[in-house]
DSSP file (Angstrom, degrees, kcal/mol; ACC not computed):
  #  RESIDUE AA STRUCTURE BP1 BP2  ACC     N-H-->O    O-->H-N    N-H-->O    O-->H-N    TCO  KAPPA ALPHA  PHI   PSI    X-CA   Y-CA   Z-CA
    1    1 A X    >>        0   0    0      0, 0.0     4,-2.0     0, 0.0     3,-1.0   0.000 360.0 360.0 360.0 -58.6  117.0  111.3   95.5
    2    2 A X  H 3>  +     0   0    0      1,-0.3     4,-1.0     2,-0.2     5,-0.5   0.753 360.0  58.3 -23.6 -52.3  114.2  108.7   94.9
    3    3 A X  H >> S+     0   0    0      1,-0.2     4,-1.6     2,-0.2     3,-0.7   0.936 107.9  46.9 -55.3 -53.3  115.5  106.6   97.6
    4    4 A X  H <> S+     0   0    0     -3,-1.0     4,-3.6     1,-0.3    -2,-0.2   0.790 108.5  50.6 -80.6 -22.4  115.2  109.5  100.2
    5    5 A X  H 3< S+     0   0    0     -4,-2.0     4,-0.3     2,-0.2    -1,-0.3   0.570 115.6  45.6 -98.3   4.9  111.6  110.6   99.3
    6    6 A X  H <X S+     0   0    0     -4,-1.0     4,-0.6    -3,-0.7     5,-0.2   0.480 112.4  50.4 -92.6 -20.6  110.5  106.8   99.7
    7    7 A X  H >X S+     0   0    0     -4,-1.6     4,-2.6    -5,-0.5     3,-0.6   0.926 113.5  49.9 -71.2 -48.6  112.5  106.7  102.8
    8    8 A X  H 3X S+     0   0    0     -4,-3.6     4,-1.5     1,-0.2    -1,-0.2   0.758 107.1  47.7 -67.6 -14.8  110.6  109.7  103.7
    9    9 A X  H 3> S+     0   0    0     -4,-0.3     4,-0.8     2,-0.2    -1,-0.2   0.314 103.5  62.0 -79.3   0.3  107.2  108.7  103.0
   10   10 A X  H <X S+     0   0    0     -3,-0.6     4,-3.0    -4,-0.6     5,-0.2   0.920 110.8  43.6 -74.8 -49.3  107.7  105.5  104.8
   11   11 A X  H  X S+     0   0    0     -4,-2.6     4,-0.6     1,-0.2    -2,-0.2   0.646 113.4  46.5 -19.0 -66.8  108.3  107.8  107.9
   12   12 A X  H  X S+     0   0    0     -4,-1.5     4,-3.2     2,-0.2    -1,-0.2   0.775 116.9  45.4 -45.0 -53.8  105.6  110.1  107.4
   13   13 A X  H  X S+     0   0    0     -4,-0.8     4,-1.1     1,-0.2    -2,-0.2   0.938 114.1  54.4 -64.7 -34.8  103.0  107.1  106.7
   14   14 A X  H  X S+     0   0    0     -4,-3.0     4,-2.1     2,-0.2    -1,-0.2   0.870 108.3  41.6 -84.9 -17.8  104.5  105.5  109.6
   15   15 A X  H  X S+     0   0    0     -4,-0.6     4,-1.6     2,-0.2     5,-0.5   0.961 111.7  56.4 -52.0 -70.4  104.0  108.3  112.1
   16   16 A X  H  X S+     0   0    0     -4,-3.2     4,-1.8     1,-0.2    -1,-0.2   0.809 109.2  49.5 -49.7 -21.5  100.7  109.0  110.9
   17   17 A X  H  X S+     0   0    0     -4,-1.1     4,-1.6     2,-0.2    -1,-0.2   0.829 105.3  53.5-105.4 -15.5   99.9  105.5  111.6
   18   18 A X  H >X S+     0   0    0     -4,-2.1     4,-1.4    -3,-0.4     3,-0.6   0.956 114.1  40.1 -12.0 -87.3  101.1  105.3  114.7
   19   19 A X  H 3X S+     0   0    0     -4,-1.6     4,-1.0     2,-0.2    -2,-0.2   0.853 115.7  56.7 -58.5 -37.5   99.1  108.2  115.9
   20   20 A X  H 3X S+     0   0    0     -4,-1.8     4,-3.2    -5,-0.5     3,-0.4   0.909 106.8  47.9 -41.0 -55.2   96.1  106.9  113.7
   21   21 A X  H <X S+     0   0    0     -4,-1.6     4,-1.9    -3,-0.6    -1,-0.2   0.758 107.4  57.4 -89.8 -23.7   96.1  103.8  115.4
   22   22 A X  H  X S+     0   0    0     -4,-1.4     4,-0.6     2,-0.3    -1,-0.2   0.436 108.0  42.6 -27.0 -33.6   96.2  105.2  118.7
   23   23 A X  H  < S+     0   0    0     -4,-1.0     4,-0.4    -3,-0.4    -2,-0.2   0.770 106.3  59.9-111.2 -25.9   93.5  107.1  118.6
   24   24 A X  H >X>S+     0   0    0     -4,-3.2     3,-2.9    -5,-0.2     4,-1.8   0.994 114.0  46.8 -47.5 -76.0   91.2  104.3  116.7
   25   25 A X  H 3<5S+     0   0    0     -4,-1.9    -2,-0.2     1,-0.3    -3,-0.2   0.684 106.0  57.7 -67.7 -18.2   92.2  102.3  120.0
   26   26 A X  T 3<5S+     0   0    0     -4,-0.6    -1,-0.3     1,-0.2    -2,-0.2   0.535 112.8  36.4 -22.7 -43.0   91.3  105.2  122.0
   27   27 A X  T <45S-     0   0    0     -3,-2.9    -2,-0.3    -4,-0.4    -1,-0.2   0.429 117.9-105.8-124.2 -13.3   87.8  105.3  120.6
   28   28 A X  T  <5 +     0   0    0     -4,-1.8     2,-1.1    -5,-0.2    -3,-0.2   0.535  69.1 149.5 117.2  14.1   87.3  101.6  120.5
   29   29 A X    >>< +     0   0    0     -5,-0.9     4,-1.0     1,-0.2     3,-0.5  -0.549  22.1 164.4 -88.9  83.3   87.6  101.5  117.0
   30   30 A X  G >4 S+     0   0    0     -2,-1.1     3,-3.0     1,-0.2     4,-0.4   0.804  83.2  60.5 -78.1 -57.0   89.1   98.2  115.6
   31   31 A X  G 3> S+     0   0    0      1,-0.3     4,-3.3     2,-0.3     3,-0.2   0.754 110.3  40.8  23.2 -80.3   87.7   99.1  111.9
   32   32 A X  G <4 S+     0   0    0     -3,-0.5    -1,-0.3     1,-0.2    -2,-0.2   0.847 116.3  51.2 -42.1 -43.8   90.0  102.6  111.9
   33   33 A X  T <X S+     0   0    0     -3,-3.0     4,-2.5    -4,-1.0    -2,-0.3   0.778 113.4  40.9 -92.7 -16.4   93.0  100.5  113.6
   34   34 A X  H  > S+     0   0    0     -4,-0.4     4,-2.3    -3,-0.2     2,-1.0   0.817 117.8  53.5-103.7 -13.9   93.1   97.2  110.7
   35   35 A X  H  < S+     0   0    0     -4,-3.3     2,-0.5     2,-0.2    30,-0.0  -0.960 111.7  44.1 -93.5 143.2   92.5  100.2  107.8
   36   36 A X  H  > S+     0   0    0     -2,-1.0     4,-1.7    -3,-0.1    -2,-0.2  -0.739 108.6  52.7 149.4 -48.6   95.5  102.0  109.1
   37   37 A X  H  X S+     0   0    0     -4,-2.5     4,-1.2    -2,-0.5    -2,-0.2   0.902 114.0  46.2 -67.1 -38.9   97.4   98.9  109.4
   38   38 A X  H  X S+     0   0    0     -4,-2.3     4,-1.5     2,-0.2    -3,-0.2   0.940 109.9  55.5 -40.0 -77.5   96.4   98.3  105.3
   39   39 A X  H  > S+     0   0    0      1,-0.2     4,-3.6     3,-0.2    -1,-0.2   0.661 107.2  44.5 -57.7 -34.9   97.3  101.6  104.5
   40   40 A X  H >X S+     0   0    0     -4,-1.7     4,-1.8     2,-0.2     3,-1.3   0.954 113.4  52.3 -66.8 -67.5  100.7  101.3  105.9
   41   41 A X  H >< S+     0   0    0     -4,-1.2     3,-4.1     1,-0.3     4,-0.3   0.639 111.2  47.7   0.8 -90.1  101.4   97.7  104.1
   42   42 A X  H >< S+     0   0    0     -4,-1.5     3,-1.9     1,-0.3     4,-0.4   0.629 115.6  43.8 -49.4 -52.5  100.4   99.2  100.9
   43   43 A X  H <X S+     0   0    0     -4,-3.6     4,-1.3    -3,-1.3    -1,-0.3   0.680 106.4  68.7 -82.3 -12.2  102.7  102.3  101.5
   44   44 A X  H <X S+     0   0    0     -3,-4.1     4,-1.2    -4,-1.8    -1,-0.3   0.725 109.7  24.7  -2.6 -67.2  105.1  100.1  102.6
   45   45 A X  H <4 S+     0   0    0     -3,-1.9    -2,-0.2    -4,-0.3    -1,-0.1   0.209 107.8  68.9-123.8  16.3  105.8   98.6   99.5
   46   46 A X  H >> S+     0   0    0     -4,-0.4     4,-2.1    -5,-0.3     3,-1.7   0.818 109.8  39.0 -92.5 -38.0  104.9  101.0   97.4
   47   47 A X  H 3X S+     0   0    0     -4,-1.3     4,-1.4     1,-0.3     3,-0.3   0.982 110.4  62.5 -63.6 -48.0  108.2  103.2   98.7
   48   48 A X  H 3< S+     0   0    0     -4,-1.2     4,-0.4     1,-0.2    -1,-0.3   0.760 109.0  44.0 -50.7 -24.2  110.1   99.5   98.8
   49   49 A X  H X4 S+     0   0    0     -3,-1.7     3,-0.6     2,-0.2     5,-0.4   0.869 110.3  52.0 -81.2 -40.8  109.3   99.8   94.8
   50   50 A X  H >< S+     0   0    0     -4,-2.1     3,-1.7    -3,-0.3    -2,-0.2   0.909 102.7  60.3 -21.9 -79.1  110.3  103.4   94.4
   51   51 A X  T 3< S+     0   0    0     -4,-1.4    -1,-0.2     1,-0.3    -2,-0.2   0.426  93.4  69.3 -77.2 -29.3  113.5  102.7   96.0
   52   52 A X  T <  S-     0   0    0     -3,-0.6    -1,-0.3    -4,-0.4    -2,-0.2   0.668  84.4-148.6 -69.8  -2.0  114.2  100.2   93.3
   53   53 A X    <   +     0   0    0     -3,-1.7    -2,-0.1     1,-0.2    -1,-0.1   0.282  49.3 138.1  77.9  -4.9  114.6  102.6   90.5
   54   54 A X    >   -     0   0    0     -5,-0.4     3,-0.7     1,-0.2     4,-0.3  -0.370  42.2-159.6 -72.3 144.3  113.3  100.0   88.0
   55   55 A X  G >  S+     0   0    0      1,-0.2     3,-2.5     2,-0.2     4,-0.4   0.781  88.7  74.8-121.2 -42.8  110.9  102.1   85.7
   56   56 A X  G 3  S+     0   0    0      1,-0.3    21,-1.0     2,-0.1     3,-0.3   0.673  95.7  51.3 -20.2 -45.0  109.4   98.7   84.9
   57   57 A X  G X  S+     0   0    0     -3,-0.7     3,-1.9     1,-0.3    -1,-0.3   0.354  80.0  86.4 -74.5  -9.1  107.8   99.0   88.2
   58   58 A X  T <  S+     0   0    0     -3,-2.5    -1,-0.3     1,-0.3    -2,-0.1   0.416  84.3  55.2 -71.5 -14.4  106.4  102.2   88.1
   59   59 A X  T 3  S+     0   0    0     16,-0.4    16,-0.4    -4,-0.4    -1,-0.3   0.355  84.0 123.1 -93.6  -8.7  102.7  100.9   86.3
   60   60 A X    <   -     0   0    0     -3,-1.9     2,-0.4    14,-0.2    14,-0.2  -0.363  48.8-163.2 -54.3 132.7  102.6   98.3   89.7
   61   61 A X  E     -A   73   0A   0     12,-3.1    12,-1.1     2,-0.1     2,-0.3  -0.681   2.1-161.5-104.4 173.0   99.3   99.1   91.5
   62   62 A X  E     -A   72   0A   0     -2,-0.4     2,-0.3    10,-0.2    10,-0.2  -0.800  10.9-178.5-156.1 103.0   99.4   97.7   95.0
   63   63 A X  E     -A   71   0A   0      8,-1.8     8,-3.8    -2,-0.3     2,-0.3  -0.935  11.0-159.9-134.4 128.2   95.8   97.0   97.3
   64   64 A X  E     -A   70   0A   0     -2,-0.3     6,-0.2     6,-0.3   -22,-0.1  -0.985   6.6-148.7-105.1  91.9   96.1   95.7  100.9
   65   65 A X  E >>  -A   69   0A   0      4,-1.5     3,-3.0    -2,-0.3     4,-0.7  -0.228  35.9 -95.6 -52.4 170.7   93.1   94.0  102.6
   66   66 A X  T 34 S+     0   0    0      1,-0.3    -1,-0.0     2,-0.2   -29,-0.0   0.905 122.1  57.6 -70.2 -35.8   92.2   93.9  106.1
   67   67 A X  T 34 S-     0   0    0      1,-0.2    -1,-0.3     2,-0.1    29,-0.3   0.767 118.8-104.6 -56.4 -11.8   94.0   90.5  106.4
   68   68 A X  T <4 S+     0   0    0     -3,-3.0    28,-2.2     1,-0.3    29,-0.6   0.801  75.2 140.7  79.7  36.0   97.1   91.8  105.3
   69   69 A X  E  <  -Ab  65  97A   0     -4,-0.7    -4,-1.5    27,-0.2     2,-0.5  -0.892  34.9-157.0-103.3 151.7   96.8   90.1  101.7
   70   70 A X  E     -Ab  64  98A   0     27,-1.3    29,-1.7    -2,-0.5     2,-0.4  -0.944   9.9-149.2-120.2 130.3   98.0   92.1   99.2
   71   71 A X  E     -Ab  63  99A   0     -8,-3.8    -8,-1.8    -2,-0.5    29,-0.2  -0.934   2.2-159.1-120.7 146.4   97.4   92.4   95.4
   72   72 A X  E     +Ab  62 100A   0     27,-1.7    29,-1.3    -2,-0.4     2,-0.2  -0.376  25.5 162.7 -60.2 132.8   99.7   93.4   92.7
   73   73 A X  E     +A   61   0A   0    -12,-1.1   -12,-3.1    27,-0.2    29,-0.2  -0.866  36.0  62.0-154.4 159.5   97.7   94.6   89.4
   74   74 A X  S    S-     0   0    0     27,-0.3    29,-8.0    -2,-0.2   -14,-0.2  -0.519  82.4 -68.6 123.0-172.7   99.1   96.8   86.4
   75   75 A X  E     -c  103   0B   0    -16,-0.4   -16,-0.4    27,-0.2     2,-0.4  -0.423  32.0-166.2 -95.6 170.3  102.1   96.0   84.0
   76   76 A X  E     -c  104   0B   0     27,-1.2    29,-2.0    -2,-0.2   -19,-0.1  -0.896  30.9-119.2-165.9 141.3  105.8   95.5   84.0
   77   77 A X  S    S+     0   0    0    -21,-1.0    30,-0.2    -2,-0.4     2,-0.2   0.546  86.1  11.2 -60.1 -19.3  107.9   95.4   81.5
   78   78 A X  S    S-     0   0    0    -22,-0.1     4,-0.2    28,-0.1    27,-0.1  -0.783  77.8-104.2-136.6-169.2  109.5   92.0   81.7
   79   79 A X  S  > S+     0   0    0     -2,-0.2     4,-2.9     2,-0.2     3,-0.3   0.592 118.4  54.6 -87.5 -14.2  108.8   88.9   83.8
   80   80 A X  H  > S+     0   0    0      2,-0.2     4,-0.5     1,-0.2    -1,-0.1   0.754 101.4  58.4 -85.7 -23.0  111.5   89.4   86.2
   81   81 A X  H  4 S+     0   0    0      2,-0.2     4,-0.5     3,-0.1    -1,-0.2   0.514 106.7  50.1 -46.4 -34.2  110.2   92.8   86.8
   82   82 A X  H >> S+     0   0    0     -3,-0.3     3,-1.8    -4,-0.2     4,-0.9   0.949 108.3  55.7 -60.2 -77.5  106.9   91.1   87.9
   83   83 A X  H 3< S+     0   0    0     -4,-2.9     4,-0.3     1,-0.3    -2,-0.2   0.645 102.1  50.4 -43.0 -27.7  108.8   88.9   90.1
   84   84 A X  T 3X S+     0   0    0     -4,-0.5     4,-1.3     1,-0.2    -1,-0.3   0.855 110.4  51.8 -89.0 -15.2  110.7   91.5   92.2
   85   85 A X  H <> S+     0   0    0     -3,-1.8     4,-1.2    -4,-0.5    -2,-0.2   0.897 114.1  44.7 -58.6 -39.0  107.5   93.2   93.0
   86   86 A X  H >< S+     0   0    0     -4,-0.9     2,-3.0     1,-0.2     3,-2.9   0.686 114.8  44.4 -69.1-131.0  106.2   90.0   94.0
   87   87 A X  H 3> S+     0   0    0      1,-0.4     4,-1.2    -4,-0.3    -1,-0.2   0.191 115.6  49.2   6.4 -34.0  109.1   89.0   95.9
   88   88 A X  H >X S+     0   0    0     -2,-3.0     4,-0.9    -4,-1.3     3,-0.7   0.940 110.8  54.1 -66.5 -45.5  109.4   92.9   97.7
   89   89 A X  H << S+     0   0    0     -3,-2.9     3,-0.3    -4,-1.2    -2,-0.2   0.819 109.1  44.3 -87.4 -17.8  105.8   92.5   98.4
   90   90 A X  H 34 S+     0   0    0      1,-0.2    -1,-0.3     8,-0.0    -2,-0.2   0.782 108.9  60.2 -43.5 -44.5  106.3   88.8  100.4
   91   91 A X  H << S+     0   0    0     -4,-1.2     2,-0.4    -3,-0.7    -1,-0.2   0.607  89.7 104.9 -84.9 -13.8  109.2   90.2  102.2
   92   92 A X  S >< S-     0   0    0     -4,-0.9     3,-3.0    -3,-0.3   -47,-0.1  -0.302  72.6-110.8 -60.8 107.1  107.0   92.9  103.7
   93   93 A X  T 3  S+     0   0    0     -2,-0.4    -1,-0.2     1,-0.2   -49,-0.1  -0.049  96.8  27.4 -71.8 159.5  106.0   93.0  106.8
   94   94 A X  T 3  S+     0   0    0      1,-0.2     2,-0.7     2,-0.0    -1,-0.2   0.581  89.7 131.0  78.6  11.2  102.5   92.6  107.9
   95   95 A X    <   +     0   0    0     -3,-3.0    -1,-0.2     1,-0.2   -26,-0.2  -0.812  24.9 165.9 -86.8 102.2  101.9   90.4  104.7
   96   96 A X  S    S+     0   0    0    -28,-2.2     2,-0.4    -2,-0.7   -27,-0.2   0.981  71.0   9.9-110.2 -57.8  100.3   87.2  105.3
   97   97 A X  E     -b   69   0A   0    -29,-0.6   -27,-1.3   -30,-0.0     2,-0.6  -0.829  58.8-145.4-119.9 155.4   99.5   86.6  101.6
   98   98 A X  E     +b   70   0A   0     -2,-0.4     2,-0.3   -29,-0.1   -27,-0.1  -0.718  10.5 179.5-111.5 147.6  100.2   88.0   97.9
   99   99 A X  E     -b   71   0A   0    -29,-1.7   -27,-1.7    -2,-0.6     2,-0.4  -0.731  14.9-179.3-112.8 149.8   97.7   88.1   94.7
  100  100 A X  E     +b   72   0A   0     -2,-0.3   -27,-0.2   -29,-0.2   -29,-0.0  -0.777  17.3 174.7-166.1 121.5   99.7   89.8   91.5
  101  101 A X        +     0   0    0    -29,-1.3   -27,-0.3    -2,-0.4   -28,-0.2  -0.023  27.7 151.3 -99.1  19.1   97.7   90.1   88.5
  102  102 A X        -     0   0    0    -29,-0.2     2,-0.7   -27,-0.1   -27,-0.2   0.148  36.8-146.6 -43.1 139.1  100.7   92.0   86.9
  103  103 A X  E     -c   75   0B   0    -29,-8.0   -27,-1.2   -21,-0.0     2,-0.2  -0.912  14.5-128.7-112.3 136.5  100.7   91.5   83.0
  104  104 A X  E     -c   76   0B   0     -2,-0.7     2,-0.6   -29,-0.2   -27,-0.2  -0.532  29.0-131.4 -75.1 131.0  104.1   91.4   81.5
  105  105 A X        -     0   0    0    -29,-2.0     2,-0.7    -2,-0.2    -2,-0.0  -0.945  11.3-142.9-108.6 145.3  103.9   94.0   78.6
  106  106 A X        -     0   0    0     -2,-0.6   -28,-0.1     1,-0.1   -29,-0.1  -0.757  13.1-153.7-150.0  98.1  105.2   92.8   75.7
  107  107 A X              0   0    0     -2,-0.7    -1,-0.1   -30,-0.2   -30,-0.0  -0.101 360.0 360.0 -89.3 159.7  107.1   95.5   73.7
  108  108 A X              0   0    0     -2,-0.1    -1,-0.1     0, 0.0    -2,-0.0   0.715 360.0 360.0-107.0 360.0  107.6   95.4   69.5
């Protein structure tokens, strides 16, 4: 179920960004077209995180700048849990580089 309603928000985001960006180049607006390309990134790989089912991942914040770097901030539960966020968010297209201030939380 998870899987389909991040498979569906990729859709959605990406249709909307489609048409988004179409009409920023339309009106000449480069500004409109590189926040539209962020926005997808970032919902990108927020569904790519979803779709792993890992609950660990579920505290991951995820922020795209206009270059296409992205940073990771929040917790996860282990370090390997860090690492696949990191490792999703590399594989992503339209990423040119990744920041992850995740902090491993560290349970008693």
């Amino acid at each position: 179920m998870k899987t389909s309603v991040a498979v569906t928000c990729v859709a959605v985001a990406s249709l909307l960004g489609s048409a988004a960006v179409i009409a920023a180049e339309e009106s000449g607006s480069s500004h409109a077209v590189a926040y539209v390309k962020d926005s997808a990134i970032t919902v990108d790989i927020k569904a790519k995180l979803a779709a792993e089912h890992l609950t660990s991942l579920e505290d991951i914040h995820v922020d795209t700048d206009t270059d296409g770097v992205v940073w990771l901030s929040g917790t996860a539960r282990s370090r390997e849990a860090a690492d696949k966020a990191e490792s999703i968010a590399r594989a992503s297209s339209g990423v040119t580089r990744v920041h992850s201030d995740i902090k491993v939380r560290i349970h008693d």
